[in-house]
NUMARRO-177230 format. One record per residue (C-alpha): residue in three letters; y, z, x. Coordinates in Angstrom, 1 decimal, m for minus. Layout:
residues N
+------+--------+--------+--------+
! roro !      v !      w !      u !
+------+--------+--------+--------+
!  Ala !      Y !      Z !      X !
...
+------+--------+--------+--------+
//
This chain:
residues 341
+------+--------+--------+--------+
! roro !      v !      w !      u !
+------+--------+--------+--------+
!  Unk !   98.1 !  116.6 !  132.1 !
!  Unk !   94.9 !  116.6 !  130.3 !
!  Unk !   94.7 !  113.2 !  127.8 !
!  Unk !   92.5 !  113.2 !  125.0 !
!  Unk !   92.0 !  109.4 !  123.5 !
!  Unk !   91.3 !  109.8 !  119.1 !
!  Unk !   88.9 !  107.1 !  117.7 !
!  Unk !   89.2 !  107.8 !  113.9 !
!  Unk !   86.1 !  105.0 !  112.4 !
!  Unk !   84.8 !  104.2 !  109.2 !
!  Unk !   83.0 !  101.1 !  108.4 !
!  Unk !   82.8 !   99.9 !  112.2 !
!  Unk !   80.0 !   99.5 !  113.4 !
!  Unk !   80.6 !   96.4 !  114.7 !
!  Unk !   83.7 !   97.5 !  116.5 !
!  Unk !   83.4 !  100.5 !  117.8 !
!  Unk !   81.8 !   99.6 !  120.9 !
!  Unk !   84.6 !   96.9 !  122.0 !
!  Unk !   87.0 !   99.4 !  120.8 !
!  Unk !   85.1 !  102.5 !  123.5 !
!  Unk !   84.7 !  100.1 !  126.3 !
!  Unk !   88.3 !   99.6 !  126.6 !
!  Unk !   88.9 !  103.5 !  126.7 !
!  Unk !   86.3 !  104.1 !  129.3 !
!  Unk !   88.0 !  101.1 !  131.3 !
!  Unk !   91.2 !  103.1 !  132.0 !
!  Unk !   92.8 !  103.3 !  135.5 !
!  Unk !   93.6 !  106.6 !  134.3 !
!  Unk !   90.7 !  107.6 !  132.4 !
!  Unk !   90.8 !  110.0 !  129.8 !
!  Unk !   89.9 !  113.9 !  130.0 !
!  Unk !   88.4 !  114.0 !  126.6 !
!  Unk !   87.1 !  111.1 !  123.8 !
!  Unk !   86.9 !  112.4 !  120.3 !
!  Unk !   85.5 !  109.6 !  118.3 !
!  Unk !   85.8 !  110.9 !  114.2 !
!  Unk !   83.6 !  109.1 !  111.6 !
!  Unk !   83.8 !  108.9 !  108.0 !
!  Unk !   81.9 !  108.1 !  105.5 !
!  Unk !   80.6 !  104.3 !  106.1 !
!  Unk !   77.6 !  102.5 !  104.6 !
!  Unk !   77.0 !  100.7 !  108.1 !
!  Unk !   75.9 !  102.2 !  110.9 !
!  Unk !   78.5 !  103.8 !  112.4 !
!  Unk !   77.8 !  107.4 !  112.5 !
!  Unk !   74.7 !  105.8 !  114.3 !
!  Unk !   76.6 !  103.9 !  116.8 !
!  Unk !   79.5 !  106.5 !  117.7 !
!  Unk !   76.4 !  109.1 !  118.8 !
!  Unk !   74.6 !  106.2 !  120.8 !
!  Unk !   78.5 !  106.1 !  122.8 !
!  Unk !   78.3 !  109.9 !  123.2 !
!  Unk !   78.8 !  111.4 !  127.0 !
!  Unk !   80.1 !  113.7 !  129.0 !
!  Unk !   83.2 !  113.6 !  127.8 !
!  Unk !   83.2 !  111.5 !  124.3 !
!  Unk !   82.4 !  114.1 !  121.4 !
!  Unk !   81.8 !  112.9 !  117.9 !
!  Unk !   82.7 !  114.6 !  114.8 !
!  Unk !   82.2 !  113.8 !  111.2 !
!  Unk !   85.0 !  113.4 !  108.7 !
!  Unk !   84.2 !  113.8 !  105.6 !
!  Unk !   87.5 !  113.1 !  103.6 !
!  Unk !   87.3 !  110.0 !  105.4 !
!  Unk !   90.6 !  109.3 !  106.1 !
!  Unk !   92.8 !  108.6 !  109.8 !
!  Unk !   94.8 !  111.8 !  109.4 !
!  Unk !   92.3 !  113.9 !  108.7 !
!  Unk !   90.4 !  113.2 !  111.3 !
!  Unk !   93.4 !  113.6 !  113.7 !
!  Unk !   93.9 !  116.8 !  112.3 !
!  Unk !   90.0 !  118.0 !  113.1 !
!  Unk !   90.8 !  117.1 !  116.8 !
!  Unk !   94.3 !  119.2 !  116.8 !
!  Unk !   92.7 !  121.9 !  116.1 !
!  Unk !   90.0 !  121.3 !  118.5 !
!  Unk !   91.0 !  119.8 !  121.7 !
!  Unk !   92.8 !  121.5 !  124.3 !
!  Unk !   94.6 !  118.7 !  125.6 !
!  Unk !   98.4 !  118.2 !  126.7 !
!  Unk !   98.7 !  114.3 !  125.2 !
!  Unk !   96.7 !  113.0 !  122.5 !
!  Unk !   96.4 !  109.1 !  122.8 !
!  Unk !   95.4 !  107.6 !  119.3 !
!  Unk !   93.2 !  104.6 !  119.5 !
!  Unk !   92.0 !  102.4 !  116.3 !
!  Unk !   88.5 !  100.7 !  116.0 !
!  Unk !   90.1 !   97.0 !  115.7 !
!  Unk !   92.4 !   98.4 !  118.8 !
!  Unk !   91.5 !   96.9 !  122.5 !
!  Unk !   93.6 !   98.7 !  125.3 !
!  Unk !   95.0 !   97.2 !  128.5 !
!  Unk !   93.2 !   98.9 !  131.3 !
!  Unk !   96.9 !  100.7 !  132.3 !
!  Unk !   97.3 !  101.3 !  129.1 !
!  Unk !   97.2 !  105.1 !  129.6 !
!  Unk !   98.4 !  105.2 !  133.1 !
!  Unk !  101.4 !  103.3 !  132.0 !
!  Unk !  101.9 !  105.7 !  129.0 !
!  Unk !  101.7 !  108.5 !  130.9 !
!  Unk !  104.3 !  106.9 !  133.5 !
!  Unk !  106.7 !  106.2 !  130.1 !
!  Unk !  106.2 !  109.4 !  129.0 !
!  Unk !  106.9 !  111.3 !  132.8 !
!  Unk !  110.3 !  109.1 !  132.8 !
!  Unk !  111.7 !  108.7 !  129.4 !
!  Unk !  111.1 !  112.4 !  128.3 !
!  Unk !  110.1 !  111.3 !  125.0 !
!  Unk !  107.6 !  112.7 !  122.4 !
!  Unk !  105.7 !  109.6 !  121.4 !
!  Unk !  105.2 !  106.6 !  123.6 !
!  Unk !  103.4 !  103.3 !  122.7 !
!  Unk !  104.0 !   99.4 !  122.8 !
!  Unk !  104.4 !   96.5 !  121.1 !
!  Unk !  101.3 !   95.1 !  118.7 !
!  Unk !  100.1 !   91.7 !  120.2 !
!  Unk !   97.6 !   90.4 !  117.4 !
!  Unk !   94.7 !   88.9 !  117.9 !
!  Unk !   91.8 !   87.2 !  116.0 !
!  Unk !   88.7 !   84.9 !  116.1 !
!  Unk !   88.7 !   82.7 !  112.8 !
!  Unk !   91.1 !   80.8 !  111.1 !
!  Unk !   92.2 !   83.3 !  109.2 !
!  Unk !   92.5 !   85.9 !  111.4 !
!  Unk !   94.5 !   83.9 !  113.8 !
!  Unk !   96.8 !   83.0 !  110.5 !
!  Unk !   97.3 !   86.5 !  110.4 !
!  Unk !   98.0 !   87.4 !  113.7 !
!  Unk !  100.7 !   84.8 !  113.9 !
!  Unk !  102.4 !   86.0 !  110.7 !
!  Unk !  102.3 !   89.8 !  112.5 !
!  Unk !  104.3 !   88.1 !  115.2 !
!  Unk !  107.1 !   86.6 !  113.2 !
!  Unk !  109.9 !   88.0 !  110.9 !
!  Unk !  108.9 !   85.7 !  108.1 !
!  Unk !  105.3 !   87.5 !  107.9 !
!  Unk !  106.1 !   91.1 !  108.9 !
!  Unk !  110.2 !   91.4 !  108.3 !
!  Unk !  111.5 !   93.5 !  111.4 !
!  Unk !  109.1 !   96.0 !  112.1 !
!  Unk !  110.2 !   96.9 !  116.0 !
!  Unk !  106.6 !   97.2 !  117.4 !
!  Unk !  105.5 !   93.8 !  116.4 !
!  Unk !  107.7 !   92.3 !  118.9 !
!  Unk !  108.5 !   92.2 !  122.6 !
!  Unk !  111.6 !   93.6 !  123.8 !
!  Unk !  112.7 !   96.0 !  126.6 !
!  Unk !  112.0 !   99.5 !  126.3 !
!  Unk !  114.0 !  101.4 !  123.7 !
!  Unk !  114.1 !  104.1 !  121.3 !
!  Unk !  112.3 !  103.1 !  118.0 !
!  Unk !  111.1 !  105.2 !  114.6 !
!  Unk !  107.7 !  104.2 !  115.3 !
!  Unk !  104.9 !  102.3 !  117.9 !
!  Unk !  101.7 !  100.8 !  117.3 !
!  Unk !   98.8 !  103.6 !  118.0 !
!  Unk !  101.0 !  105.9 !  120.1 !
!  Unk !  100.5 !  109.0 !  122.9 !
!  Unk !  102.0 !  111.5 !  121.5 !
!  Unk !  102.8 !  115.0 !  123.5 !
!  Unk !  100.8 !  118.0 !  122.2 !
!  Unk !  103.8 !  119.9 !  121.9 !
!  Unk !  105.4 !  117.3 !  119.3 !
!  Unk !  102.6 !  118.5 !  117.1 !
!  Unk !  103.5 !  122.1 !  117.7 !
!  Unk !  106.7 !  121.3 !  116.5 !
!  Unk !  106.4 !  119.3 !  113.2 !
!  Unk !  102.6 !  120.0 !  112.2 !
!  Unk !   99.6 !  118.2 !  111.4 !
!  Unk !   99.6 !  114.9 !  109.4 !
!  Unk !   99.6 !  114.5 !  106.4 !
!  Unk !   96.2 !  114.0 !  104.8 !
!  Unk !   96.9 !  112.7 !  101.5 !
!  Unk !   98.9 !  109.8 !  102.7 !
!  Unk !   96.2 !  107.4 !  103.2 !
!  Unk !   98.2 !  104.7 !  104.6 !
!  Unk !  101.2 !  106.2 !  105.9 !
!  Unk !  100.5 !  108.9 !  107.6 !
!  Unk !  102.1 !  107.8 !  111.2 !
!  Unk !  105.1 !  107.2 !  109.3 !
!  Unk !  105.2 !  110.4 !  107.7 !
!  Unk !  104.7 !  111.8 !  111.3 !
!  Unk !  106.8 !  109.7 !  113.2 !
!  Unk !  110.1 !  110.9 !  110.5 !
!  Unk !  109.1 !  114.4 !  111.5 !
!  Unk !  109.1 !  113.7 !  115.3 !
!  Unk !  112.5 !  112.6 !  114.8 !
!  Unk !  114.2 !  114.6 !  112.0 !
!  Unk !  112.8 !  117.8 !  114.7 !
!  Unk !  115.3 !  115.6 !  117.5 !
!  Unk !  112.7 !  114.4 !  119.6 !
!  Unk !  112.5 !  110.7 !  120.3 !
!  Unk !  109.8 !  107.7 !  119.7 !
!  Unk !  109.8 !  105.3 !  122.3 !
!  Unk !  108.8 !  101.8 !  123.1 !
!  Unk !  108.0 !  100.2 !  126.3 !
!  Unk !  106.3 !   96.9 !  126.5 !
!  Unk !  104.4 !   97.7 !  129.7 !
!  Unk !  102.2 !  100.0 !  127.4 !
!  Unk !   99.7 !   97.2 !  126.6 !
!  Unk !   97.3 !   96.8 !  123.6 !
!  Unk !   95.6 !   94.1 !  121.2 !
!  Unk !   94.9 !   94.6 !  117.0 !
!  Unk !   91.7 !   92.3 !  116.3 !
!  Unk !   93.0 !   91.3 !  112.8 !
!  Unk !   90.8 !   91.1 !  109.8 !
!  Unk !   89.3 !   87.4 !  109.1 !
!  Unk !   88.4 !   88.0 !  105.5 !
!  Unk !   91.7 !   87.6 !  102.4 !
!  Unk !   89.8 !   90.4 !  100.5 !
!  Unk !   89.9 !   92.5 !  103.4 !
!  Unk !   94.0 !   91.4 !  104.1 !
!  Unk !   94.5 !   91.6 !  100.4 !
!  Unk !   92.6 !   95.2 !  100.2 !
!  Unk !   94.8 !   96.3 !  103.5 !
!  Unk !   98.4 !   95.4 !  102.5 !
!  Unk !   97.9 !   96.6 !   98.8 !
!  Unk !   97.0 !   99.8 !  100.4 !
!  Unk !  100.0 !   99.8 !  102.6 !
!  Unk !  102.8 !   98.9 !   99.7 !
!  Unk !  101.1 !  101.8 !   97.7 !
!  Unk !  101.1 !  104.3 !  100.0 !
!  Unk !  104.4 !  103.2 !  101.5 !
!  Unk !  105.5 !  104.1 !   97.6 !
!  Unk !  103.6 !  107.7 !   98.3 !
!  Unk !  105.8 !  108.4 !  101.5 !
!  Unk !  109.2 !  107.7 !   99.9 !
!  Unk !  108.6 !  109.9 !   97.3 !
!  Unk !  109.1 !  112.8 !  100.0 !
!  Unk !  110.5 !  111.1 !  103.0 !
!  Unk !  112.7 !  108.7 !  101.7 !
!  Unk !  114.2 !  109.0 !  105.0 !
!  Unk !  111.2 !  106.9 !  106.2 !
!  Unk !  111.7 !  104.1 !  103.5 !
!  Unk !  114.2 !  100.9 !  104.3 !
!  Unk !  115.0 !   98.2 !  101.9 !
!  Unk !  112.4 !   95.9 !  103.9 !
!  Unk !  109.8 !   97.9 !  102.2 !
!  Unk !  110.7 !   96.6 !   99.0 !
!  Unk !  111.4 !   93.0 !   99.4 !
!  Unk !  107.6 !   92.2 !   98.6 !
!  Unk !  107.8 !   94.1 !   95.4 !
!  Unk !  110.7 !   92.1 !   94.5 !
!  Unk !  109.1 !   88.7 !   95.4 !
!  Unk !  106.1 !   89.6 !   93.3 !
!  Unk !  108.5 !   90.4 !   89.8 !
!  Unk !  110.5 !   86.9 !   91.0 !
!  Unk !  107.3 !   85.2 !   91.0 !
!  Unk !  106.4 !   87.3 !   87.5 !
!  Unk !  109.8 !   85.9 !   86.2 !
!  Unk !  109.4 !   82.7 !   87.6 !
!  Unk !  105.9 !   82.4 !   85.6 !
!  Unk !  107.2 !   83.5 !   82.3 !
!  Unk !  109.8 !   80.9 !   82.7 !
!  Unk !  107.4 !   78.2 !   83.2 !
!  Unk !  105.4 !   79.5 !   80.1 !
!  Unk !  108.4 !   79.6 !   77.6 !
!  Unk !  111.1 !   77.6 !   79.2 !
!  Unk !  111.4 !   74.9 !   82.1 !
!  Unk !  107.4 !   74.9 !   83.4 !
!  Unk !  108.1 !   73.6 !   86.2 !
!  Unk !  109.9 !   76.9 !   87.1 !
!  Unk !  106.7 !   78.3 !   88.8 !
!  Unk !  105.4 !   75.0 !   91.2 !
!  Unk !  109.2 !   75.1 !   92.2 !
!  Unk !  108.8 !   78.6 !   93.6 !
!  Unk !  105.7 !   77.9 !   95.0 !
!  Unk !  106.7 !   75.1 !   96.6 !
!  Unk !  109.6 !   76.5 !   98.4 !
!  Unk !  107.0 !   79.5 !   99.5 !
!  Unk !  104.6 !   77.2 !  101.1 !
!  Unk !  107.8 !   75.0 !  102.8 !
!  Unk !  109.7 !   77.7 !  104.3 !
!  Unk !  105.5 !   79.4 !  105.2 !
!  Unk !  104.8 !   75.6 !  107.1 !
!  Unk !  107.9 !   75.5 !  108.8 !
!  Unk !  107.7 !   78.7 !  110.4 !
!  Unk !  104.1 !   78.3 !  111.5 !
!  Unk !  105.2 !   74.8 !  112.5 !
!  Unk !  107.0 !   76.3 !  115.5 !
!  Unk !  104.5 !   78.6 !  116.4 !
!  Unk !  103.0 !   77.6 !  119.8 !
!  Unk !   99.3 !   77.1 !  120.6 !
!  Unk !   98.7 !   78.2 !  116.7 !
!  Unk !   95.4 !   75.8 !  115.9 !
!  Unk !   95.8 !   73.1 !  113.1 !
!  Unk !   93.3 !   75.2 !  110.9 !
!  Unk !   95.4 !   78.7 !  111.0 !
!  Unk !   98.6 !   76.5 !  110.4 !
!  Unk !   97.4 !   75.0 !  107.0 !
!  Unk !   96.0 !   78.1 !  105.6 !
!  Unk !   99.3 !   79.8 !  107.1 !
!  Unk !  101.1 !   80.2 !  103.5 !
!  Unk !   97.6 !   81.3 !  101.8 !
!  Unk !   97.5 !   84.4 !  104.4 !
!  Unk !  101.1 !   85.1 !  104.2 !
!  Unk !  100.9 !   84.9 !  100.6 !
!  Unk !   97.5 !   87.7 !  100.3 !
!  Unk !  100.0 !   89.7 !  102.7 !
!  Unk !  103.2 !   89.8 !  100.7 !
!  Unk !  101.7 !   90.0 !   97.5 !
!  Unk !   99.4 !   92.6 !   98.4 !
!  Unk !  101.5 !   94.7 !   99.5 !
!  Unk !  104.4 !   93.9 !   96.6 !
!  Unk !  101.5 !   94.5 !   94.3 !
!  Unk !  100.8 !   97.7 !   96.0 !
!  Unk !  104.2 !   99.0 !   95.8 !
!  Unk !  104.8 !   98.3 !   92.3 !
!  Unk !  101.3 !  100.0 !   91.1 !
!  Unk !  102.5 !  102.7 !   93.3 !
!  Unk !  106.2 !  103.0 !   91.6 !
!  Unk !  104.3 !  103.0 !   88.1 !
!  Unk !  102.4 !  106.0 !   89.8 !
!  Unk !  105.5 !  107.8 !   91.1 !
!  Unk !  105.0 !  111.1 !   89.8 !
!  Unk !  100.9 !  111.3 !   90.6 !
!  Unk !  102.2 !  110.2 !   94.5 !
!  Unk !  104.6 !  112.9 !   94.5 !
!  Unk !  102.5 !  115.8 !   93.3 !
!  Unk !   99.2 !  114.7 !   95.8 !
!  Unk !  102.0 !  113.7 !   99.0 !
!  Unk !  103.7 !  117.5 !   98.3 !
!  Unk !  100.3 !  119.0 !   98.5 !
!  Unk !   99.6 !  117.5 !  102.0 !
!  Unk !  102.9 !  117.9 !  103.4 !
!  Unk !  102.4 !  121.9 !  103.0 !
!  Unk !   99.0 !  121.7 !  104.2 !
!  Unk !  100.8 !  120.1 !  107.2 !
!  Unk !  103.4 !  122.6 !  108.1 !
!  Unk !  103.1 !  124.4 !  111.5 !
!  Unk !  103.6 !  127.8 !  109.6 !
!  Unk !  100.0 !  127.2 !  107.8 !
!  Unk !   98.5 !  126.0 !  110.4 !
!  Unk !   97.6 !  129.8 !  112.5 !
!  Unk !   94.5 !  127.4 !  114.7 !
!  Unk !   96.9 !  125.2 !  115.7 !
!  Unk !   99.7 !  127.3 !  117.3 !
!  Unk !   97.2 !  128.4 !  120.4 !
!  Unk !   97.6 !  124.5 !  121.5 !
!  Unk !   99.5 !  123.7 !  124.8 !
!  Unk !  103.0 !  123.2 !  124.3 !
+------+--------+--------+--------+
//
């Protein structure tokens, strides 16, 4: 089986080598490295060439975006797998083997495993401990350990060439949501999605709040963007944000006309129930527990934000998502047929 490993980047400079010299430390290494830059005002471009081999092609992407530049290297590669690898990603050195070995025994079309975050500063740390608990991330089935099973999606994923033969390419104008969009088309075409916690990788989370803030208000929005054509893809999780950001909007207005404490109540009870779940977290530093609630809060509103700027543009989601989901079809896509099956 020939394995191609996808490195969309933009803005990384600073990653992008950690992120390569986990791919290139595979027991099983990879036939082909496709690393796809967008437009960045760092280095990046500069750094993915300086990685170039043998084997590691780069490519520029000038829409910038992750499906996009998956959907340059489906039309180039030749390969039978296509393992998709972020910048902020590290892989297990089995990673692949043990993907490939999931894949060989479960029959499925997409493999992957768990997220186990990861991060350097206080804040980051915060973060990774609120990706690894129900009250930070609701119940999102990658973010936590469990024996393999069946799932609707896995964090970065090896997906069979033949699943994209099926369904298409992604969807370029979801921005955020594009392995969503994907992974509901994997499965509405019968094929399954499965995660095994031998499959092995670590997410370097973000250490700034403008860059968690700038990340989760992307993901409510865009979350918004899927459901207007895959509502199939949408749960009522997605949602509760949005609703915790109009009870905090009530709450305010209450405290402004009404009973003022009505707001520092609220809050309050945010950063109690925030302490006591980082309060049972183990090995969590004293630093990441007390900014705990500020990160948790950057991620809930963000996103809740997101979503409701998103409902508000409903109609302007639906016309750009419809536009990329015919793009995507296997029926336009002629190139892309010739790929192994």
């Amino acid at each position: 089986m020939i394995v191609a490993v996808v490195i969309p980047a933009r803005e990384a400079e600073g990653m992008l080598r950690g992120c390569i010299e986990s791919v290139r430390a595979q027991q099983h290494p990879a036939d082909e490295v496709w690393i796809v830059v967008g437009p960045s005002r760092d280095g990046t471009l500069k750094a993915a060439r300086e990685l170039a081999d043998d084997i590691t092609v780069v490519l520029e992407n000038p829409a910038g975006d992750r499906g996009s530049a998956i959907n340059q290297v489906l039309d180039a590669s030749r390969a039978d797998a296509f393992a998709f690898v972020d910048t902020q990603s590290r892989l297990d050195p089995d990673y692949l083997s043990s993907a490939l070995d999931v894949l060989d025994r479960t029959g499925a079309a997409v493999v992957g495993g768990p997220m186990r975050a990861s991060g350097p500063t206080p804040v980051a740390k915060a973060m990774a401990a609120a990706l690894g608990s129900p009250f930070g991330i609701g119940d999102s089935q990658f973010h936590f350990v469990g024996t393999g099973r069946e799932v609707e999606s896995v964090y970065l994923g090896v997906y069979r060439a033949s699943a994209f033969h099926r369904v298409g390419h992604y969807n370029a104008a979801l921005l955020r949501t594009e392995d969503d969009d994907i992974n509901a088309r994997i499965r509405a075409a019968g094929l399954r999605i499965w995660l095994d916690p031998a499959i092995g990788a670590t997410y370097l989370c973000r250490t700034r709040l403008a860059d968690i803030w700038t990340q989760y208000r992307g993901y409510g929005y865009w979350k918004v963007g899927l459901g207007t054509i895959r509502r199939s893809a949408i749960r009522p999780r997605h949602f509760v944000p949005a609703a915790f950001v109009g009870a905090t909007a009530v709450g305010a207005a209450i405290s402004a006309v009404a009973w003022r404490p009505a707001l520092a109540v609220l809050s309050l009870a945010y950063v109690g129930v925030a302490w006591t779940d980082a309060a049972r977290m183990r090995g969590l530093e004293i630093r990441a527990r007390l900014i705990y609630p500020l990160v948790t809060l950057t991620m809930h509103v963000g996103y809740g934000v997101g979503s409701l700027i998103g409902l508000f543009r409903w109609a302007h989601l639906r016309a750009a998502a419809s536009r990329g989901a015919a793009t995507a079809e296997p029926e336009s896509l002629p190139a892309f047929r010739g790929n192994r099956a």
